[in-house]
C-alpha positions in Angstrom: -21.3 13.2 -27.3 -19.0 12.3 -24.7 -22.3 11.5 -22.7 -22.9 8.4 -24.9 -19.5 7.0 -23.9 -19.9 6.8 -20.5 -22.0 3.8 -20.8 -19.2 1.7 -22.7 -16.7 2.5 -20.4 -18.4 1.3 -17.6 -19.4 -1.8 -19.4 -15.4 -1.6 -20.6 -14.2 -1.3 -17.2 -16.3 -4.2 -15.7 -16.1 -6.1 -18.6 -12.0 -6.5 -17.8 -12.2 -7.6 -14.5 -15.0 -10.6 -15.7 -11.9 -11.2 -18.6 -9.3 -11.5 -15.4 -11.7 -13.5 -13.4 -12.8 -16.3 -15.9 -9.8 -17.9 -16.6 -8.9 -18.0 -12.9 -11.9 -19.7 -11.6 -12.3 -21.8 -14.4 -8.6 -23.3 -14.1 -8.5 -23.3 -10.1 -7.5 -26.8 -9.6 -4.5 -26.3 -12.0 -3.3 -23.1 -10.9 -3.5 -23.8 -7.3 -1.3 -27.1 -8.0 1.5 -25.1 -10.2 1.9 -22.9 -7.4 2.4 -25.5 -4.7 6.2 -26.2 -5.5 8.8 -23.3 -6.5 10.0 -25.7 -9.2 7.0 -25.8 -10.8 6.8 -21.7 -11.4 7.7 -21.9 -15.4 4.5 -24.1 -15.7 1.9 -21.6 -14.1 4.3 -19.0 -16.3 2.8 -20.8 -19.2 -0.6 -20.3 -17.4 0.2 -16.9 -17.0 1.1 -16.1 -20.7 -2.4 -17.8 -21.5 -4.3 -16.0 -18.8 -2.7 -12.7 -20.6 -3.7 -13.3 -24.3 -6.8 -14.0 -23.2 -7.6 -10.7 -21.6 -5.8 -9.3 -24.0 -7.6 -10.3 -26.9 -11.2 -10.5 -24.9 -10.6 -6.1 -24.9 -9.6 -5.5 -28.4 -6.5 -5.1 -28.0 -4.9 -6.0 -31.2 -1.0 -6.4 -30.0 2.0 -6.3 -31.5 5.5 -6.7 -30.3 8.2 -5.7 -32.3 11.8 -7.2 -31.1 15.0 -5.5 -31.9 16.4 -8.5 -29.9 15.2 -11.9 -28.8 15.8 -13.1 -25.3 17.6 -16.8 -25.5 16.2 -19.3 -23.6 16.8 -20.5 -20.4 18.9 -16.9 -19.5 18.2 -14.8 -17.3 17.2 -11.0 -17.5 16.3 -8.0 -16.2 13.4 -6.9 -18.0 12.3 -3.3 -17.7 9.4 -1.2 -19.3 7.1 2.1 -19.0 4.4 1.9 -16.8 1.2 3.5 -17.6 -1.6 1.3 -17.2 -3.1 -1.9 -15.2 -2.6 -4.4 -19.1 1.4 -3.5 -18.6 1.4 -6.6 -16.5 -0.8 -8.7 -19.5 1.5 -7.4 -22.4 4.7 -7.8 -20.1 3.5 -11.2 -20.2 2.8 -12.2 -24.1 5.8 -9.8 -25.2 8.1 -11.9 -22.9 8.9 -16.2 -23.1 10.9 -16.7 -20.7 9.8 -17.4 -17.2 10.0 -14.2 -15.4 8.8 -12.9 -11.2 7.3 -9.5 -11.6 8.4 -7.4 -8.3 5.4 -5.5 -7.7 3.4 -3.1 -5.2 2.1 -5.1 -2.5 -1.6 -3.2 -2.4 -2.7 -5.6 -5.7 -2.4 -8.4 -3.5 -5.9 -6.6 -2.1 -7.7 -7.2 -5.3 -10.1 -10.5 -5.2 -9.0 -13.7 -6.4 -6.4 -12.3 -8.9 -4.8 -11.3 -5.4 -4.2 -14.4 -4.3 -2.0 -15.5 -6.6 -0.2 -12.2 -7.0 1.1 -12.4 -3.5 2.5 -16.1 -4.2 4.1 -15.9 -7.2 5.3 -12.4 -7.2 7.7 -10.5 -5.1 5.6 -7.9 -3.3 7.3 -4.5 -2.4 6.5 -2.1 0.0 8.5 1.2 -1.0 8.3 2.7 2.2 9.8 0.4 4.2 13.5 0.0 3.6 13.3 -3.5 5.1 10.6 -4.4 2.8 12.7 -3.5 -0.2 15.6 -5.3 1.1 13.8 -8.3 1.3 13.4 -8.2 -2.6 16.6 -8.4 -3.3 17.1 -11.1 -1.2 14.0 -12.8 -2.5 14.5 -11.9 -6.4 18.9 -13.6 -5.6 16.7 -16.8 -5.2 15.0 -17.0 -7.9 17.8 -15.8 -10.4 19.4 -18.5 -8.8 17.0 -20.9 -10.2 17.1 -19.8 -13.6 14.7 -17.2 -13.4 14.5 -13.7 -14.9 13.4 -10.5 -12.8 10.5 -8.0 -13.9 10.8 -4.5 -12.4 8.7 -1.3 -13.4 11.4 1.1 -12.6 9.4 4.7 -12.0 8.3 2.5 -9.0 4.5 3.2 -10.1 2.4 4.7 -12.4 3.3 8.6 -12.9 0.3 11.1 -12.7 -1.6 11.2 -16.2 0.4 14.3 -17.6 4.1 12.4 -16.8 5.2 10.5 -20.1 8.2 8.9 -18.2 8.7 9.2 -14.5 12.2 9.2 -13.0 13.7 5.7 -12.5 14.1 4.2 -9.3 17.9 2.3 -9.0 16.5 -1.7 -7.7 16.3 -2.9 -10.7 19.7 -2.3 -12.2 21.5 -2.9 -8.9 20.4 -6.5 -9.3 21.3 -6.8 -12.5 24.8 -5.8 -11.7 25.2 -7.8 -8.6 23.9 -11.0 -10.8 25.6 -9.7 -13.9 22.4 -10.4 -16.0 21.4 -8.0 -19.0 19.0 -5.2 -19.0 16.0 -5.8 -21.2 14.5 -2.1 -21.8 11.3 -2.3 -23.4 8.9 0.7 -24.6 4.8 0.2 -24.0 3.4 2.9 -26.5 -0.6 2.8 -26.3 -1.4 1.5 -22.8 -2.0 5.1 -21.5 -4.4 5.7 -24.5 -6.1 1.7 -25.0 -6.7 1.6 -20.7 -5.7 4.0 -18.2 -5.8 4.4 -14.6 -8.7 7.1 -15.5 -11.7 5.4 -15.1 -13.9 7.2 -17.9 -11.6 6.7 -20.8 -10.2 4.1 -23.0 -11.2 1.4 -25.7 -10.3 -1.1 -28.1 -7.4 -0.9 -30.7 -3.7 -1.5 -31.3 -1.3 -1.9 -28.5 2.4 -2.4 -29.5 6.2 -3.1 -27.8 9.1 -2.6 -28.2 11.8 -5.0 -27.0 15.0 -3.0 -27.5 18.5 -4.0 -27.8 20.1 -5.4 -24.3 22.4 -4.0 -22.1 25.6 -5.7 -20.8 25.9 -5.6 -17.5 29.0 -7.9 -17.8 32.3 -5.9 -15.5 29.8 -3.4 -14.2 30.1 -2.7 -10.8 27.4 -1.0 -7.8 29.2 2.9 -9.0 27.9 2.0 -12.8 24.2 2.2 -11.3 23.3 5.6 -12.1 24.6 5.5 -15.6 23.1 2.4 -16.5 19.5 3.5 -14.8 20.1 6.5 -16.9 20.8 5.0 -20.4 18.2 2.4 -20.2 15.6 5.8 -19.2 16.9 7.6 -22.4 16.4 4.7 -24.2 12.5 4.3 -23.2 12.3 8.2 -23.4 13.8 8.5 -27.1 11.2 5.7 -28.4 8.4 7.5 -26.7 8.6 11.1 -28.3 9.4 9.8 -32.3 6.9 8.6 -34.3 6.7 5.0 -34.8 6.9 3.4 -38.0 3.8 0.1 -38.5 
């Protein structure tokens, strides 16, 4: 039986990268002109969220996002989630309004076309090289300064298939401290299941998030990291091992 899948996930697998290549190509001229100018990031934001949907939809994903708090606009956050699966980045992107910079691994700036913007909108990170990573917190004080919010994955990567939640890396809530800006934990449920890193596996189907309350960063300090990496973990864990009400 399992023989007959094979087939559609091949298809399934190709059939993605054609849904992340079509809008790209077929709005060049637009993208390449919200990119030119910082100020104009929110615009290809709005690009962005399209460019999500689209793939989104295009695999059967049938999403749903469920917020136990709505980000107001034009704050800025810190927003964290799971990270199981290469459409974290696409729901990231419809779950979330407000213009956001993912700080991301700088080996997808490798992957064709999709690359290329990646590497000029995003904030790439190399995790071995403690220069590289203090260069993103440099990079990410700039654009919270311009009204921006910050998107970290904080197990730094995707755990190996049998990890439900990796360990948290501390980045992402040291810059919320030092910028005072709340913690947005959010929980991706069916990524693993709907398209994993595992080539021969996946398929159409529901996909749901979680936007969970904030956390005040407001009178933390750098010695509050831990703790607040901590509670914002147990927060993701808890939602991921009890059974979600639809």
């Amino acid at each position: 039986m399992a023989i007959i899948k094979y087939p559609f996930w091949i298809f399934y697998r190709v059939w993605f990268y054609v849904l992340v290549a079509l809008p790209i190509i077929l709005l060049l001229p637009i993208l390449l002109i919200s990119i030119s100018r910082e100020k104009w990031y929110p615009f290809f934001f709005k690009l962005a969220r399209f460019w999500a949907k689209f793939i989104l939809i295009g695999m059967g994903f049938n999403y749903k996002i469920i917020r136990n708090q709505k980000p107001e606009p034009k704050k800025s956050y810190m927003f964290i989630a799971n990270h199981t699966s290469m459409v974290d980045i696409m729901l990231m992107l419809v779950s979330v309004k407000n213009p956001f910079v993912f700080v991301g691994k700088k080996e997808l700036a490798k992957i064709p076309l999709f690359g290329f913007f990646y590497k000029r909108t995003c904030i790439l990170v190399d995790r071995s090289s403690a220069k590289s990573r203090q260069a993103v917190f440099l990079r990410a004080q700039k654009r919270l300064k311009q009204g921006l919010s910050i998107c970290i994955f904080p197990e730094g990567g995707v755990p190996e298939e049998h990890v439900v939640l990796d360990s948290f890396k501390d980045g992402a809530f040291r810059l919320a401290i030092n910028h005072q800006i709340p913690i947005v934990p959010m929980t991706f449920y069916d990524n693993k299941k709907r398209f994993s890193y595992t080539f021969f596996s996946g398929g159409p189907g529901r996909m749901r998030a979680r936007i969970h309350e904030f956390l005040s960063t407001e009178g933390l300090t750098i010695e509050d990291t831990k703790a607040l990496n901590e509670k914002s973990r147990k927060i993701i864990w808890d939602e991921l091992h009890k059974p979600l009400k639809t």
